[in-house]
DRENVEX-196440 format. One record per residue (C-alpha): residue number from 0; y, x, z; residue in three letters. Coordinates in pm, 1 decimal, m for minus. Layout:
@nr->NUM, Y->Y, X->X, Z->Z, rest->ALA .
...
//
This chain:
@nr->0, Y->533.3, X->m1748.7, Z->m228.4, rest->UNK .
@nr->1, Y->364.1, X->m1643.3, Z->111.1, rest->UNK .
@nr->2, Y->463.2, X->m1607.1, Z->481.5, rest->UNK .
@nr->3, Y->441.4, X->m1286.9, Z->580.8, rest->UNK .
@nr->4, Y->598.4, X->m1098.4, Z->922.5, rest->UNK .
@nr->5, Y->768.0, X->m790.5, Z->826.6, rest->UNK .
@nr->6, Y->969.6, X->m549.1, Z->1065.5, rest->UNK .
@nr->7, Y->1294.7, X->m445.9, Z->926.4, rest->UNK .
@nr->8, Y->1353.7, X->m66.4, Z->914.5, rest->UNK .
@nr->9, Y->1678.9, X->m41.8, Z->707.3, rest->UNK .
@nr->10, Y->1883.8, X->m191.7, Z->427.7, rest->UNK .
@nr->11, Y->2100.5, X->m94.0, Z->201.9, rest->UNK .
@nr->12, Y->2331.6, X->m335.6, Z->m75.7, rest->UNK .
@nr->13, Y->2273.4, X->m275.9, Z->m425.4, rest->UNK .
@nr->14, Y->2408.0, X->m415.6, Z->m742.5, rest->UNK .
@nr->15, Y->2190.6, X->m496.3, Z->m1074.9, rest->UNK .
@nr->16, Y->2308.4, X->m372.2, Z->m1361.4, rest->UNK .
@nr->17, Y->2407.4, X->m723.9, Z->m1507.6, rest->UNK .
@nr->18, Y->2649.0, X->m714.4, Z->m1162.3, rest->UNK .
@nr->19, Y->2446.8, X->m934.2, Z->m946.9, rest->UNK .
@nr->20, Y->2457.4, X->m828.7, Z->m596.9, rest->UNK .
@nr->21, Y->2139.3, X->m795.3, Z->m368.2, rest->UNK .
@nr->22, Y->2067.1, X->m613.2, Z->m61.0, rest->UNK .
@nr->23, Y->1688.8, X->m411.9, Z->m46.2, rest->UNK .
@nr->24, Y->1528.1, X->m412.2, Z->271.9, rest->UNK .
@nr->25, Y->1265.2, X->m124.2, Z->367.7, rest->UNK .
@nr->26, Y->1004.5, X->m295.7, Z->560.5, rest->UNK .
@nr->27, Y->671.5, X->m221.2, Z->749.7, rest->UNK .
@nr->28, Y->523.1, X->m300.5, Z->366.2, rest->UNK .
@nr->29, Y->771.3, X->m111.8, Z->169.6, rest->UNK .
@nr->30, Y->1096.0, X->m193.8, Z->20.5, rest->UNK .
@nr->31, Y->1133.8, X->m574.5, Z->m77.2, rest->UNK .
@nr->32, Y->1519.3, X->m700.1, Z->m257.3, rest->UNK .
@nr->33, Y->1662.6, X->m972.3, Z->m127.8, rest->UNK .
@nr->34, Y->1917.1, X->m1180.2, Z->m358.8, rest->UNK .
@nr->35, Y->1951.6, X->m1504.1, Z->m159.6, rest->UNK .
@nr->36, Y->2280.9, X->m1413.2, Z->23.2, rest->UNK .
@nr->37, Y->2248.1, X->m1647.6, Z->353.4, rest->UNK .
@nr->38, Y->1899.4, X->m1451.5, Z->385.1, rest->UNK .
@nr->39, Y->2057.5, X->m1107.5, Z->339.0, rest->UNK .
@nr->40, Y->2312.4, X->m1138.3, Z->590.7, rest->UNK .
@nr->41, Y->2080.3, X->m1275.1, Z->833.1, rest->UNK .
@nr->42, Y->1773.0, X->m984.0, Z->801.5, rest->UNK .
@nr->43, Y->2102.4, X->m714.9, Z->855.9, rest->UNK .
@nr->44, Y->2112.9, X->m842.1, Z->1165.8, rest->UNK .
@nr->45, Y->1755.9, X->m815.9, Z->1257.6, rest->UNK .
@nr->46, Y->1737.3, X->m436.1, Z->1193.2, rest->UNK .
@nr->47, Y->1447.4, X->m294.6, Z->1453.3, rest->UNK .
@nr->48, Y->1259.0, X->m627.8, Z->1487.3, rest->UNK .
@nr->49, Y->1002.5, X->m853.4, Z->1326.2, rest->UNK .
@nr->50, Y->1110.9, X->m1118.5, Z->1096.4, rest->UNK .
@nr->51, Y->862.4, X->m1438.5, Z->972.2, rest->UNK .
@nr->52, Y->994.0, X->m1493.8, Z->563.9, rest->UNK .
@nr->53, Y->887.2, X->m1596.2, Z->231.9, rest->UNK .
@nr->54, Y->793.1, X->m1322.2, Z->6.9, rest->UNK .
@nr->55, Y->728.6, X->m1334.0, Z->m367.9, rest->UNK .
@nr->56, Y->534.2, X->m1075.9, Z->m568.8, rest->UNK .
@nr->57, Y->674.4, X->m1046.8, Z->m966.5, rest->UNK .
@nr->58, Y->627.6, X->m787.0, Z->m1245.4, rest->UNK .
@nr->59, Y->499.9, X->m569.1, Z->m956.5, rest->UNK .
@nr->60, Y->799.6, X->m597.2, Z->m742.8, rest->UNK .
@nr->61, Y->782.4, X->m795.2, Z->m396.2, rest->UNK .
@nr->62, Y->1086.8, X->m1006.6, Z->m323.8, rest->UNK .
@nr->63, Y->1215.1, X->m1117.9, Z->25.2, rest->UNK .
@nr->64, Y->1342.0, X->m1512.8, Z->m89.6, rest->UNK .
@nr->65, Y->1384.0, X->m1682.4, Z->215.9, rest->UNK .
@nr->66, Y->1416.4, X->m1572.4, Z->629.6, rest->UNK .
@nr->67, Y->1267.3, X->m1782.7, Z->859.1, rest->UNK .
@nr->68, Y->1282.6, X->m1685.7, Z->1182.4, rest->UNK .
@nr->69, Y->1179.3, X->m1420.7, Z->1459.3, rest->UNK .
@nr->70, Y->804.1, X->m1358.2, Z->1424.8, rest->UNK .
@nr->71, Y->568.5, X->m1436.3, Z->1698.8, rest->UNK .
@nr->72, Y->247.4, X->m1311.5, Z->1708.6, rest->UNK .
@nr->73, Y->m18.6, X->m1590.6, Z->1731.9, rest->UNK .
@nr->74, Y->m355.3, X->m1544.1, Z->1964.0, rest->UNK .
@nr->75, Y->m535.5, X->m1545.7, Z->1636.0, rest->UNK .
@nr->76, Y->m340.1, X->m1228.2, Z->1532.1, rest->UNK .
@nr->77, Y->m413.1, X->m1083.4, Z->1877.1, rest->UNK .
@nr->78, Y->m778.9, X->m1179.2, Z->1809.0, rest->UNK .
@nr->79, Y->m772.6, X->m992.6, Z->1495.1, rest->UNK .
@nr->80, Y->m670.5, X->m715.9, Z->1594.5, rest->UNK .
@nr->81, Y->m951.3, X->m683.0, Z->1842.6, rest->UNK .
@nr->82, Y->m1167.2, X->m761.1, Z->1624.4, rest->UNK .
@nr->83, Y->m1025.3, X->m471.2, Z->1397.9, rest->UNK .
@nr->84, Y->m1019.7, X->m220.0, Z->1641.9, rest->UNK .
@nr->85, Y->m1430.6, X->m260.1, Z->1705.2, rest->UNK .
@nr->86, Y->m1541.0, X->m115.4, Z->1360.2, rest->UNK .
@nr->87, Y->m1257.4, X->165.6, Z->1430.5, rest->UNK .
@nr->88, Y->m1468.0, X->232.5, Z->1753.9, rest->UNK .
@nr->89, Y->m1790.3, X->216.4, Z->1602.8, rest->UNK .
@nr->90, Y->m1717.3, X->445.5, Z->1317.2, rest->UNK .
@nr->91, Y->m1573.2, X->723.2, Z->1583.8, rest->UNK .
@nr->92, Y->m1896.5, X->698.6, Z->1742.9, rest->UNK .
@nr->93, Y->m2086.7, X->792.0, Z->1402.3, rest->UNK .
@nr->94, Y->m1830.7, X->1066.4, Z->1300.8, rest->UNK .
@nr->95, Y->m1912.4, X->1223.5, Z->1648.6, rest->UNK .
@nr->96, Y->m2297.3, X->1221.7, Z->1618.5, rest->UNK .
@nr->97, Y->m2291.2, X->1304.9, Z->1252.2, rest->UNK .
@nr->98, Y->m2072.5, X->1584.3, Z->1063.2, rest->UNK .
@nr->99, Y->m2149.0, X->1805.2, Z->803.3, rest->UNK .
@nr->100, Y->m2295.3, X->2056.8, Z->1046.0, rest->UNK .
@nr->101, Y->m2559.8, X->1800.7, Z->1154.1, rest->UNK .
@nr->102, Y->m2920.0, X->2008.3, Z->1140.1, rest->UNK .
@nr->103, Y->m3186.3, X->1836.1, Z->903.3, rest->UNK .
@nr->104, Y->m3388.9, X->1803.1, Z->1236.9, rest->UNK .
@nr->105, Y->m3154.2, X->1574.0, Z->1381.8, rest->UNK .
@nr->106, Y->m3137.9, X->1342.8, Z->1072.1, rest->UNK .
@nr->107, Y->m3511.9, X->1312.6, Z->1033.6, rest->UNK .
@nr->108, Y->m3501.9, X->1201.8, Z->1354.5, rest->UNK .
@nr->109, Y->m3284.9, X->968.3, Z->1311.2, rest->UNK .
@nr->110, Y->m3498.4, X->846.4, Z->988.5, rest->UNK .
@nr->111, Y->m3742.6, X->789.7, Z->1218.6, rest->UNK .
@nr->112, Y->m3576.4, X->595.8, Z->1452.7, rest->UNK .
@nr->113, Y->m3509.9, X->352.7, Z->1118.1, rest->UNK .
@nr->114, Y->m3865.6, X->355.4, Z->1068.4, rest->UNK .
@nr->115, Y->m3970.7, X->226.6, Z->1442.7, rest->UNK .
@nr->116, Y->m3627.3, X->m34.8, Z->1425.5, rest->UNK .
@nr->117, Y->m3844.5, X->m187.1, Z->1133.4, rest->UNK .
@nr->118, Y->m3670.6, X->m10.1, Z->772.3, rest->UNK .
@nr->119, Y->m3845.6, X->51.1, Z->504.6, rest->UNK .
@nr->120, Y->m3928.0, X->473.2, Z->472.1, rest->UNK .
@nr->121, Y->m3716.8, X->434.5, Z->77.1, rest->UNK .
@nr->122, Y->m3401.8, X->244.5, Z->248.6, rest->UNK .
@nr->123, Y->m3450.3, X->469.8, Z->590.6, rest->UNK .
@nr->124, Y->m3410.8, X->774.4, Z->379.9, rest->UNK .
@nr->125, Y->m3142.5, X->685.0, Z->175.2, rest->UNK .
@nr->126, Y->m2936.5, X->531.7, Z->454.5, rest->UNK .
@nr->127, Y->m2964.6, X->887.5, Z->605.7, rest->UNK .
@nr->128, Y->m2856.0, X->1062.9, Z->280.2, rest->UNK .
@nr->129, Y->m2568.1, X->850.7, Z->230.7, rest->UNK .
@nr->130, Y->m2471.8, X->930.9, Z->649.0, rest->UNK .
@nr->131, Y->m2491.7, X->1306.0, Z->518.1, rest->UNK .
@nr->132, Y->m2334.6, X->1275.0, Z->181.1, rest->UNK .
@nr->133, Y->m2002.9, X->1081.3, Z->360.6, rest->UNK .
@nr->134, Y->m1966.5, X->1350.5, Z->606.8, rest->UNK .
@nr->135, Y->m1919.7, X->1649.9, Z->279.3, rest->UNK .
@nr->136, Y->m1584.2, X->1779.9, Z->292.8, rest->UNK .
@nr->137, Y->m1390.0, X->1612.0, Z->16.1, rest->UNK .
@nr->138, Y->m1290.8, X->1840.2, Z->m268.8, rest->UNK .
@nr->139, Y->m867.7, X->1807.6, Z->m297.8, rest->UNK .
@nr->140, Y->m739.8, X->1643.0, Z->m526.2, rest->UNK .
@nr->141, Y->m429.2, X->1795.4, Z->m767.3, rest->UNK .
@nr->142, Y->m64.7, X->1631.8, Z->m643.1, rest->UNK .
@nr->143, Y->53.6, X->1395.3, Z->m918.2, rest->UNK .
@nr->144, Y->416.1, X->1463.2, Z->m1060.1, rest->UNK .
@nr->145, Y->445.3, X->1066.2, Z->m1069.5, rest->UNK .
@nr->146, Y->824.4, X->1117.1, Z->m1158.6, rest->UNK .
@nr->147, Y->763.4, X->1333.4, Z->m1385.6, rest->UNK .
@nr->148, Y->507.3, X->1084.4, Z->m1597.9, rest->UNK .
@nr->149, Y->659.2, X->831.7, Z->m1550.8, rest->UNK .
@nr->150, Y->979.4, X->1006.6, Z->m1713.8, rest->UNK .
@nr->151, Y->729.5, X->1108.5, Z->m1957.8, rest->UNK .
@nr->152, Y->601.8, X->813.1, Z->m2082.6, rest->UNK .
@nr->153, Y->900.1, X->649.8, Z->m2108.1, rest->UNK .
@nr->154, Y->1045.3, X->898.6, Z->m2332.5, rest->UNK .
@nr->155, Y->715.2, X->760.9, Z->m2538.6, rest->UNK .
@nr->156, Y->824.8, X->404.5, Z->m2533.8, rest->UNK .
@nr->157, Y->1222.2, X->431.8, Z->m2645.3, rest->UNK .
@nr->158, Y->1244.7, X->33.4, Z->m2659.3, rest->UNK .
@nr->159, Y->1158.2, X->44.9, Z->m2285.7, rest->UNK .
@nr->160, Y->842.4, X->m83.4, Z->m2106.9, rest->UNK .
@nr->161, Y->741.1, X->m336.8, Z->m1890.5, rest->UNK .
@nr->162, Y->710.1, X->m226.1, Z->m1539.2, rest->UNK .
@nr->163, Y->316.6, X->m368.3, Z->m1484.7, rest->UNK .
@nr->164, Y->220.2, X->m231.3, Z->m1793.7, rest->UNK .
@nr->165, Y->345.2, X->123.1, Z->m1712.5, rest->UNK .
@nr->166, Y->154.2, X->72.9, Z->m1374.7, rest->UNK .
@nr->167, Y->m159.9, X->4.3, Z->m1570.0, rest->UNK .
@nr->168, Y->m122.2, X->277.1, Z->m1833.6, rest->UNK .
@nr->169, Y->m57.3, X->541.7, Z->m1571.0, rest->UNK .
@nr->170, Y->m279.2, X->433.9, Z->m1335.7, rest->UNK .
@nr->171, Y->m19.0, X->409.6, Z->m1038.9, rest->UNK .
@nr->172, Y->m32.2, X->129.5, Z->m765.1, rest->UNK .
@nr->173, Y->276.9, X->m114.6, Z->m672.8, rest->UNK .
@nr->174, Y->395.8, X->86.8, Z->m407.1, rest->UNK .
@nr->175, Y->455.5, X->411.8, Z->m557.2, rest->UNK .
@nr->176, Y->555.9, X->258.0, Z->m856.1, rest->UNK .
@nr->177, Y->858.3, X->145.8, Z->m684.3, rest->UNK .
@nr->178, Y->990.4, X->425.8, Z->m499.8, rest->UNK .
@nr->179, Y->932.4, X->599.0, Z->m771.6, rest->UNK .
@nr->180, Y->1129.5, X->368.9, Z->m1053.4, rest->UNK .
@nr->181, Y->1409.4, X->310.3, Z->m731.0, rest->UNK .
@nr->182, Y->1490.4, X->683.6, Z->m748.5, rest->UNK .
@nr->183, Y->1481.4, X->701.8, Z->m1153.0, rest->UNK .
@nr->184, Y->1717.4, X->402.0, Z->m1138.3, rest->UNK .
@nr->185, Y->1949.3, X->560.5, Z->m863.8, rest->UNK .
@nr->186, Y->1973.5, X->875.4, Z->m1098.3, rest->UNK .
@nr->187, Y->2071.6, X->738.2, Z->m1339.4, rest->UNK .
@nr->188, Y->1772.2, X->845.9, Z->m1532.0, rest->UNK .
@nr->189, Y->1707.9, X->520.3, Z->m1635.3, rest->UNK .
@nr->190, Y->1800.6, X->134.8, Z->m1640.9, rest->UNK .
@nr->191, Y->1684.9, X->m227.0, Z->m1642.5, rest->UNK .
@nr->192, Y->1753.7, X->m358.1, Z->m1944.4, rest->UNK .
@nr->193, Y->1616.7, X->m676.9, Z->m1771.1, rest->UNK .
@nr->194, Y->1440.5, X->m729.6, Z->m1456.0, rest->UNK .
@nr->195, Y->1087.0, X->m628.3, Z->m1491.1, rest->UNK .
@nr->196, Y->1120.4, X->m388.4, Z->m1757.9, rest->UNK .
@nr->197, Y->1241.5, X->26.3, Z->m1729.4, rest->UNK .
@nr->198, Y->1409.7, X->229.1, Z->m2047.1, rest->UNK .
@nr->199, Y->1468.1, X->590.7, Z->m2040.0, rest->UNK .
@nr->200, Y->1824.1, X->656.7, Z->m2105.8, rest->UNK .
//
């Protein structure tokens, strides 16, 4: 389990198929389940606001098990976030010297200014065809149809699946996995035959 400080967006009670109730909780980090009931009734109430709990990651899914408290920011978070906000800074200034309409002239030059700082000419030129390279406009990529696949592959697997082993095969992170699997299971397109594991119905 971890500490983590999560602002509370909404909630809404659920049941699991074996009858067990549980509220789910859509935080700043996604939507986390709760099943300890003291802990439920006391993140309702913090609805809007920043909560300190205990959070536990298993077969993919995060789970809220304990609320400790109001957060409070420590001065090493506010130092962090300074410290964040520098490379954020520096990177605007690059972006607005560099873009892919920069003329060659202008990157030579700055080669050269590598060269006097001391680089080697190899290292000077590559850093500057790297600079130019990041600054391409990125081809777009197709939309995934993760419900779709996911429905997909299921109908593949008829015994069911386990839920990090579909995010493997399909390539999908944690996050999307779960809203995704949340609105197959509110459907009613399929079920938990067990936590952790998915079966098309």
């Amino acid at each position: 389990m971890t500490k983590q400080n999560l602002e509370i967006l909404e909630f809404e009670d659920k049941k699991t198929t074996a009858g067990k109730r549980y509220t789910r909780f859509k935080t700043d980090e996604g939507w986390m389940s709760c099943f300890d009931k003291k802990s439920c009734e006391a993140l309702k109430d913090k609805e809007g606001e920043t909560v300190s709990v205990d959070v536990a990651e298993a077969n993919g899914f995060k789970n809220i098990r304990k609320y400790l408290g109001n957060a409070k920011e420590s001065d090493d978070d506010e130092e962090e976030s300074e410290e964040e906000e520098k490379p954020a800074k520096k990177e605007a200034v690059v972006q607005k010297t560099f873009s892919k309409e920069t003329p060659k002239s202008m990157l030579v030059s700055y080669a050269k200014d590598l060269l006097v700082a001391g680089w080697e000419f190899e290292k000077a030129v590559k850093a500057v065809k790297d600079l130019e390279k990041a600054f391409e406009p990125e081809i777009a990529k197709p939309k995934r149809n993760l419900k779709k696949e996911i429905v997909q592959y299921l109908q593949k697997n008829p015994d069911g699946v386990e839920i990090s082993k579909l995010m493997v095969d399909l390539k999908i992170n944690e996050a999307e996995t779960q809203i995704e699997i949340t609105k197959l299971l509110d459907e009613g397109i399929v079920f938990e035959p067990k936590p952790g594991k998915v079966r098309f119905l």
